[in-house]
N, C-alpha and C positions, 0 to 999 in steps of 0.2 A: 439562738435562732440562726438558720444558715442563713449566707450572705444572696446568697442565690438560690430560686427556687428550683426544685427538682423535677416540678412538671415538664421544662423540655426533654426531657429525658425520656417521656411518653410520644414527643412529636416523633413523626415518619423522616427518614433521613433526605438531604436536599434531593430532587430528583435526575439532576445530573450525576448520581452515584453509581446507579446500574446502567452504564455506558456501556461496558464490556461485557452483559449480562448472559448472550445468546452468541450463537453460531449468526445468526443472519444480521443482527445488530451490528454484529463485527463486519458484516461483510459491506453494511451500508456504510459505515464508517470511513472502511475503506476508500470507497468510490467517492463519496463525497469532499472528502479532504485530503486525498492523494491525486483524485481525479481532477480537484476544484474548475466540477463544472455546475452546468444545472442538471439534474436528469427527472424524468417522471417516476409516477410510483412503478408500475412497469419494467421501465429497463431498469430499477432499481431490484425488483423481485427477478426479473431474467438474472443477473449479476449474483444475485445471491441464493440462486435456486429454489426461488418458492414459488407461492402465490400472491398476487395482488395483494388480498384481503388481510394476508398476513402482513403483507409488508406495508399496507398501510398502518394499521396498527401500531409498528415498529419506528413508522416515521412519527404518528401521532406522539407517543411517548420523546422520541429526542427534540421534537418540537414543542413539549412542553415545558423539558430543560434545558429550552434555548441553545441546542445544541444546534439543530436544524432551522433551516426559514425555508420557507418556502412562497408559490406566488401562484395566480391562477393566469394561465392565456386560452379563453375561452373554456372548451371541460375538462383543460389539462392540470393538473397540479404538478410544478416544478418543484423541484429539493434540491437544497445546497446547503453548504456548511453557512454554518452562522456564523461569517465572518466579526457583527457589531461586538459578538459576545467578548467581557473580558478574558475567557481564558481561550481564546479559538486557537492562540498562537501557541502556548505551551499544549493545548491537547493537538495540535496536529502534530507538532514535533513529535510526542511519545504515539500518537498513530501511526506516524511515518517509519518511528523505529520496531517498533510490536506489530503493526500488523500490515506495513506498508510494502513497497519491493522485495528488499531482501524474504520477507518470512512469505511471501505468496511468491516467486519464483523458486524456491526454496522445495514449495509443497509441487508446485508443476514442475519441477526439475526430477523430483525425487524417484520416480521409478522410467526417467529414460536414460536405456542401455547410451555405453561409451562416452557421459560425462564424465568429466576426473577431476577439475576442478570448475566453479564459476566465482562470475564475481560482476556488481554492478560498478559500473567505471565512470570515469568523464564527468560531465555538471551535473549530474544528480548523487551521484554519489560524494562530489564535494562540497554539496547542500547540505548532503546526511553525515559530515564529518566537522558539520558546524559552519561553511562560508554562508556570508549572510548574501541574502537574494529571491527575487521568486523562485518557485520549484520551475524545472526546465520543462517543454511541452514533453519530451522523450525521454526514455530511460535506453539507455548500452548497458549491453547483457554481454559481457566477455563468457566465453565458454570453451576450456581445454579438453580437447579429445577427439574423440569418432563418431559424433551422434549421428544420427539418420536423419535428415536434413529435413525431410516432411516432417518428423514427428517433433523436429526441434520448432519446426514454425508455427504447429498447432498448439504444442506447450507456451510459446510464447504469444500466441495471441488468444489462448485464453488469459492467461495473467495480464494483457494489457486489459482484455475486457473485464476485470475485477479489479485493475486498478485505475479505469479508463487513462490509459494512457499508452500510447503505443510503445513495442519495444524491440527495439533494435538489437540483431545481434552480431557479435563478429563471434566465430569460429577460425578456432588457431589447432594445429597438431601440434600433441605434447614436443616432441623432437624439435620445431620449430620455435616453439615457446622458449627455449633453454638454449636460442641461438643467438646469442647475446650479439653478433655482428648483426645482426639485423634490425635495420633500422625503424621498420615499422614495430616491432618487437619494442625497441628499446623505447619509444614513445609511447606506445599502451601502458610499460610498465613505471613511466613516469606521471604520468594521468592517475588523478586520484579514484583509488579502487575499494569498495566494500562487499567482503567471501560472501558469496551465499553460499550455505550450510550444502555441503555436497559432500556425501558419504565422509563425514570429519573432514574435509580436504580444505586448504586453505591457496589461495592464489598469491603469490609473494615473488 
């Protein structure tokens, strides 16, 4: 006789499994636990490009897996991460690394002329390299090259609006970057930095 029955083998797997399941799931994910704010279903569906209806849905499921909490203030429904949950801390860390800063500046960086390298720098990026702390309210977006300055501030304030957090950037000229007497130089490149993926480029 087996030791154990083999009927759980028939249950439905926990429902905190399909966390990463969809395009918009990720995108709420996102906001929630990189943003850690509260947001409605609303700016939750603006953020992640759909519909209300859908995104309620989306919330209803993480809030089944206690991923999500949420709260009413009058007909509003607020969303946030569910901080009580035991894993809120290990799943934000791998949100923050898979779908957090770097890989959503990464997708808005990716078809503006005259980047050549980026890279997130400063306290959040020394967050994402393991220093223990809350995350910073800002993200520093280093970025080498020539971009077009409007279009560098529209990429970067759509990626704070997906990752509710605003993002600061400095822009450096490659030539200056490699000016090693320069002092402002020599302290960005002392400030803890993580590449964002720019045509293979790495920031060093």
């Amino acid at each position: 006789m087996p030791l154990l029955k083999d009927s759980g083998m028939q249950q439905p797997p926990p429902p905190i499994f399909p966390v990463f399941r969809s395009r918009i799931m990720c995108a709420v994910l996102t906001r929630t636990y990189v943003g850690n704010g509260e947001y409605s279903v609303g700016d939750l569906a603006t953020a992640a490009g759909t519909d209300s209806g859908t995104m309620a849905r989306e919330v209803a499921r993480l809030e089944q897996a206690g991923v999500l909490a949420s709260r009413n203030v009058g007909r509003t429904k607020l969303v946030r991460a569910n901080d009580r949950a035991p894993f809120h801390g290990p799943l934000r860390d791998l949100i923050t690394i898979t779908l957090g800063p770097v890989q959503v500046l990464a997708e808005e960086l990716a078809d503006l002329a005259g980047v050549e390298e980026a890279a997130v720098f400063g306290s959040w990026a020394a967050r994402m390299l393991g220093e223990t702390g809350p995350a910073p309210i800002d993200i520093d977006l280093l970025v080498i090259g020539r971009p077009d300055r409007d279009d560098l501030h529209e990429a970067a304030a759509r990626a704070g609006s997906r990752l509710g957090r605003e993002v600061n950037t400095v822009v450096i000229a490659p030539l200056r970057w490699e000016a090693d007497e320069d002092g402002f130089i020599r302290e960005l490149r002392a400030r803890p930095q993580v590449a964002v993926p720019i045509h293979g480029g790495d920031v060093g």
